[in-house]
N, C-alpha and C positions, 0 to 999 in steps of 0.2 A: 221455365227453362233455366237449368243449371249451367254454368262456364265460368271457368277462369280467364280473367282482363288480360289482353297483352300489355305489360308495363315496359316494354323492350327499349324506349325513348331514352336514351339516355343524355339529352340533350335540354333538358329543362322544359321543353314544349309537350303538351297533353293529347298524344295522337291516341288516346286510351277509350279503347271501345265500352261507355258505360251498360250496366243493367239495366232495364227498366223495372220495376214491379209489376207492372203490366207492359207487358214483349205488343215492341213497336211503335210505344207509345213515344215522345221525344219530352218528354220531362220526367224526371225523378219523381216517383209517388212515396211520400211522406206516409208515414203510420199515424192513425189516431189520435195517437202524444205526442207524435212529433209535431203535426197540427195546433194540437192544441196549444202547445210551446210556443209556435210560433204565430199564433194569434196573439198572444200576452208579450210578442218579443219585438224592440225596437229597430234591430238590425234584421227582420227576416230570415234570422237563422233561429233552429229548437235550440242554443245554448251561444253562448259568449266565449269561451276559449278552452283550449287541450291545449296539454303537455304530451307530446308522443314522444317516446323512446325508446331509440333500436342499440341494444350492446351490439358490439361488431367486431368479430376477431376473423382475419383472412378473407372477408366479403367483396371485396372490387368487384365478381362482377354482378352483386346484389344490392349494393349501398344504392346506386344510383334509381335504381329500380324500384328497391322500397320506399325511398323518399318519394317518386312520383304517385305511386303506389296509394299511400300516405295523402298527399294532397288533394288527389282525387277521390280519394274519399271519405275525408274529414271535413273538405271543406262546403259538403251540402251539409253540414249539421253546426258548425262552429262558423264563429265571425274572424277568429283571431284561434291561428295555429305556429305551433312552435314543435318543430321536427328535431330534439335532439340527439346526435348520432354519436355514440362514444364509441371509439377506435380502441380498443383496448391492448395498443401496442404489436397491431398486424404488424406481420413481414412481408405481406405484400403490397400493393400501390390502391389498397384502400383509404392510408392517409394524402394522400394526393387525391384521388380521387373526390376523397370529403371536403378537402380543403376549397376544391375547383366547384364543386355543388353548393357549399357556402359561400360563398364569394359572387355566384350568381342567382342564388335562392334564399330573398331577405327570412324565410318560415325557417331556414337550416339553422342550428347552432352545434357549430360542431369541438366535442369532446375528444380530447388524445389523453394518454394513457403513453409514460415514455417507455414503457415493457409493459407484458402481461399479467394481469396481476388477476383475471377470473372474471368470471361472468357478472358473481355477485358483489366484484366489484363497479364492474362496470354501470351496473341497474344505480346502487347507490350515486355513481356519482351523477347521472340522469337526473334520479329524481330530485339528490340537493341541487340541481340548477334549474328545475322545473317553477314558472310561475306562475302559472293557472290555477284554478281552483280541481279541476280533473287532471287527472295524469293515468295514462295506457302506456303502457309497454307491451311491446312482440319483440321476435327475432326479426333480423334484417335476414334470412335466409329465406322470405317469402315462401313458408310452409302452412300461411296460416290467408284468409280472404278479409281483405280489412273492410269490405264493404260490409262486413258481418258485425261492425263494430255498431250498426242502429240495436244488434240483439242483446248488448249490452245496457244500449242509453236507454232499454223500454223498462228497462229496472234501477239504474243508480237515482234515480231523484228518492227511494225507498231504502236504498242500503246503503250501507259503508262502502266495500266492495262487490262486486261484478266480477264472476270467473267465468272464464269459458273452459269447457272441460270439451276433449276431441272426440266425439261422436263416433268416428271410425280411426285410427289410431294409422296412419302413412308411413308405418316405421318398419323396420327389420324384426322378424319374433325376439330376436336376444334384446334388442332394448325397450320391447313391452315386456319379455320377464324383469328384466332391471327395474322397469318403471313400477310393474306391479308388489314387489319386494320393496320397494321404496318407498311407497304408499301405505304399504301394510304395517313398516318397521313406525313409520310417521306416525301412524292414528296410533299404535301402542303406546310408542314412548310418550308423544307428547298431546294426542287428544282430539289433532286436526280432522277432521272426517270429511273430506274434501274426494270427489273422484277422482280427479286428474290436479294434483297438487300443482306439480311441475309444469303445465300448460301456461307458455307463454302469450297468453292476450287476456289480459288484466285490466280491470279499470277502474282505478278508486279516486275517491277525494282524499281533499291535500290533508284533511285532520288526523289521516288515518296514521299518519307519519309522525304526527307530532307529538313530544315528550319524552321522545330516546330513540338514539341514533340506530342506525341498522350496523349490525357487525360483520354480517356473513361477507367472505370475501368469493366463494365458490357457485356450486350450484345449488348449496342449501338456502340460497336468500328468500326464494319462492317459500318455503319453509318457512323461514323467521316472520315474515312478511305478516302470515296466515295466523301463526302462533301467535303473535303478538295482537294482533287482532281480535283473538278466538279468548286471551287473557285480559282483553280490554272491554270483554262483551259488546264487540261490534258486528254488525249483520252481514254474512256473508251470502249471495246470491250463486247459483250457478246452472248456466247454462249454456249446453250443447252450441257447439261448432267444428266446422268443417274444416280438416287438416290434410295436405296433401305434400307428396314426396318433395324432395331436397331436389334440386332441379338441375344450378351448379354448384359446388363450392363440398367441404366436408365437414360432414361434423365431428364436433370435439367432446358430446356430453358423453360418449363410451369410452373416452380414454382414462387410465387405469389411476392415472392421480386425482383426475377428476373426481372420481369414484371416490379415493382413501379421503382427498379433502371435504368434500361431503359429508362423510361418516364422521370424521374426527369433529366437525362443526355441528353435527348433530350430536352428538354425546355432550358437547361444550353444553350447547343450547338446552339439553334435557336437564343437565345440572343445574344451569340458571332458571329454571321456570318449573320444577316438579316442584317448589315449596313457595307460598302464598307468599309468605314475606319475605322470602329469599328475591321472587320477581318482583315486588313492590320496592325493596331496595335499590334491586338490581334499575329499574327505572328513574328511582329519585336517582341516582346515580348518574345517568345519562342526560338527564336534565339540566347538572351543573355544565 
């Protein structure tokens, strides 16, 4: 039996109806490996610590929600969680509200941004605060099931990163043509061959990051992310999950600068990385 949690709590407190594996049972049934892991693990958890990270631009009344969201359920698989929330210079009383959820939720570290500077800003500045060896990122628009984050952990002990690509697509037709054009322009220019590039619930190790800074300020970071990956001959995984409508709040990946800053970051991106030693510079470069 399939359902989405009510995360509706917005008070710190877990009144969040869990899943079972097996309906009715009153404990969490662990996979396989997850067992496994945690026969060999000290703390009785499959792993030691996450970096989670939700960019957040106009989210108040999402932020609260994803953080609990978040806690319930990261903390059957991890010892030690760390919930960074970066505000990326909302106008509305998302930075209050983050501020008020860090200040009573030791897991929150929360991120501002004094104006809006882009999604792909926001993610960068997440993950350089991120201190775990794992680091996930999703939307704080709670469009995606984070209980679905074990379909990740059954494969990162093997890969670099973990994608999840949206199995049935909760969007408007105009922004699966957009997505589909997007994807198609991506694997020509630059090689990525990924189904759902742009799918926000990711899960990589920290190595994946290290030896040159990410640049993208937009929505091309998902891009660079991959590319940079894909140039480093790192393994990427992916797999299928469950995506559903935008519940409250609006999105901003159809709006029209969105768009232009994207492109222009892509053509950037294409030039630094279509020549061998042009990208090998291009990294010693960022090293310094």
């Amino acid at each position: 039996m399939e359902y989405r949690k009510d995360y509706s709590d917005l008070n710190g407190h877990e009144e969040i109806e869990i899943v079972n594996a097996v309906e009715g049972s009153d404990s969490y049934e662990y996979s396989a490996r997850m067992k496994e892991r945690i026969a060999f693990s000290e703390t009785g958890k499959p792993y030691k610590g996450i970096s989670v990270i939700f960019p957040a631009y106009n989210e108040e009344d999402n932020v609260e929600r994803a953080v609990n969201a978040a806690l319930s359920s990261f903390r059957r698989f991890f010892d030690k969680i760390e919930i960074i929330v970066v505000d990326d210079g909302s106008r509305d009383k998302t930075c209050e509200r983050l501020d008020a959820l860090a200040e009573t939720t030791p897991e929150v570290v929360a991120k501002h941004h004094a104006k809006n500077r882009g999604y792909g800003a926001a993610l960068r500045t997440g993950i350089e605060s991120a201190q775990y060896d794992l680091i996930f990122f999703s939307d704080s628009d709670l469009q995606f099931d984070l209980d679905e984050i074990e379909l990740l952990l059954e494969w990162i002990d093997h890969h670099d990163i973990v994608t999840g690509y949206r199995a049935k697509r909760a969007d408007p037709m105009i922004r699966k043509l957009n997505a589909w054009a997007w994807g198609t322009l991506v694997k020509t220019l630059l090689g990525v061959k990924v189904r759902d590039i742009d799918c926000a619930f990711k899960l990589f190790h920290r190595h994946v990051f290290d030896g040159y800074k990410l640049e993208s300020v937009g929505a091309m970071i998902n891009t660079e992310i991959l590319a940079r990956a894909k140039q480093n001959k790192m393994t990427i995984k992916e797999v299928p999950v469950n995506h559903y409508s935008r519940e409250v709040g609006e999105q901003t990946g159809a709006n029209i600068k969105v768009i232009f800053k994207a492109f222009r970051e892509l053509i950037e991106m294409h030039g630094k990385l279509r020549k061998p030693q042009g990208a090998a510079m291009d990294l010693a470069m960022n090293k310094k």
